[in-house]
N, C-alpha and C positions, 0 to 999 in steps of 0.2 A: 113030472116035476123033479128038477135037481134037488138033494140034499145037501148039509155041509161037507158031510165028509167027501161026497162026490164033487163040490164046486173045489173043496181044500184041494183034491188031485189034481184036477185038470190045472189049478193054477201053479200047485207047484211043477207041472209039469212043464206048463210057460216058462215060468222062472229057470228052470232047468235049461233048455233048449236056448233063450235068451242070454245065461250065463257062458253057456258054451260057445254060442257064439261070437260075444265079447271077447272072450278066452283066443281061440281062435285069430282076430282081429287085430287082437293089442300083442300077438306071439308072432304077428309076422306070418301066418298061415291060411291069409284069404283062399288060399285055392280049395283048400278045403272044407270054406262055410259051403259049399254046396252040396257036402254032403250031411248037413243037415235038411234039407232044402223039404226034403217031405216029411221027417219030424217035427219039423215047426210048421209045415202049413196043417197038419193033425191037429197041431196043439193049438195055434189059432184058431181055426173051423172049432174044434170045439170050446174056446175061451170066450169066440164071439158067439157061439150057441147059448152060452151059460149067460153072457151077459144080456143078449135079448130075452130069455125065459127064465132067469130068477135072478132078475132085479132085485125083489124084496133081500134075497141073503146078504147080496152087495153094500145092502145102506149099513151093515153091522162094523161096526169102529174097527174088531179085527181083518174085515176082507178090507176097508179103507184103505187101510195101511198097506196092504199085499197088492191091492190096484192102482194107487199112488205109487209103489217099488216097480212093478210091472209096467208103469205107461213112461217112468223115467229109464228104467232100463233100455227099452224098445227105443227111444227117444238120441239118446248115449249110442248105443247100436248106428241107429240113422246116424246121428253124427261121424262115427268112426269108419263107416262105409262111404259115406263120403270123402273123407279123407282120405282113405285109400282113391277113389275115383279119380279125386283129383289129382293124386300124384302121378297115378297110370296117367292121365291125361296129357299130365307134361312131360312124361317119360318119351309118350309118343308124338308130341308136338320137338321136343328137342332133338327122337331119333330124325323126324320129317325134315328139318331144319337141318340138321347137320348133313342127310343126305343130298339135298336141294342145293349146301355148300358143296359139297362135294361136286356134284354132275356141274355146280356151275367154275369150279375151278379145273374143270376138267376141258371145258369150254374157252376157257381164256392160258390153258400151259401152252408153252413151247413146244414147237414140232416135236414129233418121236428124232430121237437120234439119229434113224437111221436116215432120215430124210435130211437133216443136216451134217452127216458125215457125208452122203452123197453130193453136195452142193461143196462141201471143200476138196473131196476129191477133182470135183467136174470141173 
């Protein structure tokens, strides 16, 4: 059976791990949430361990508060990963798009030079 001060850890541990990588996100530093990537799945596995076997701690007004901070954090996170996604998205829909310009104005230029310097010579 969990106790408080062991549910208090693992959450603040949550919170840790979820601040950092908000931190991370909002610095322009995506590349490097991934190395949180198995600190936070520790700290989940154990957040949602704690929340399937002691419930009873959770109904208390202080963890209320710290699990209301924790599912809006996580939530903020989702949001702000997604906006990164979406920017990558159009990053790479407008390099697609400019190259596709490219190959097709490459399609419709004027001979090479040197095939119409030959045709004024001849």
């Amino acid at each position: 059976m969990t106790d408080t001060p062991h549910a208090q850890h693992i959450m603040s541990q949550v919170e840790s791990v979820l601040s950092a990588e908000k931190h991370l996100l909002l610095s322009g530093q995506v590349h490097r949430v991934a190395e949180l990537a198995e600190e936070k799945v520790q700290a989940m596995e154990a957040f949602d361990s704690l929340l399937r076997d002691a419930g009873h701690l959770l109904r208390a007004e202080n963890f209320q508060q710290r699990l209301k901070g924790i599912i809006q954090a996580a939530a903020e996170n989702s949001i702000h990963f997604r906006a990164v996604q979406n920017g990558l998205q159009n990053i790479v829909s407008r390099l697609g798009r400019g190259l596709i310009n490219r190959m097709a104005c490459r399609r419709r230029s004027p001979k090479p030079p040197e095939i119409i310097l030959r045709r004024l010579d001849g």
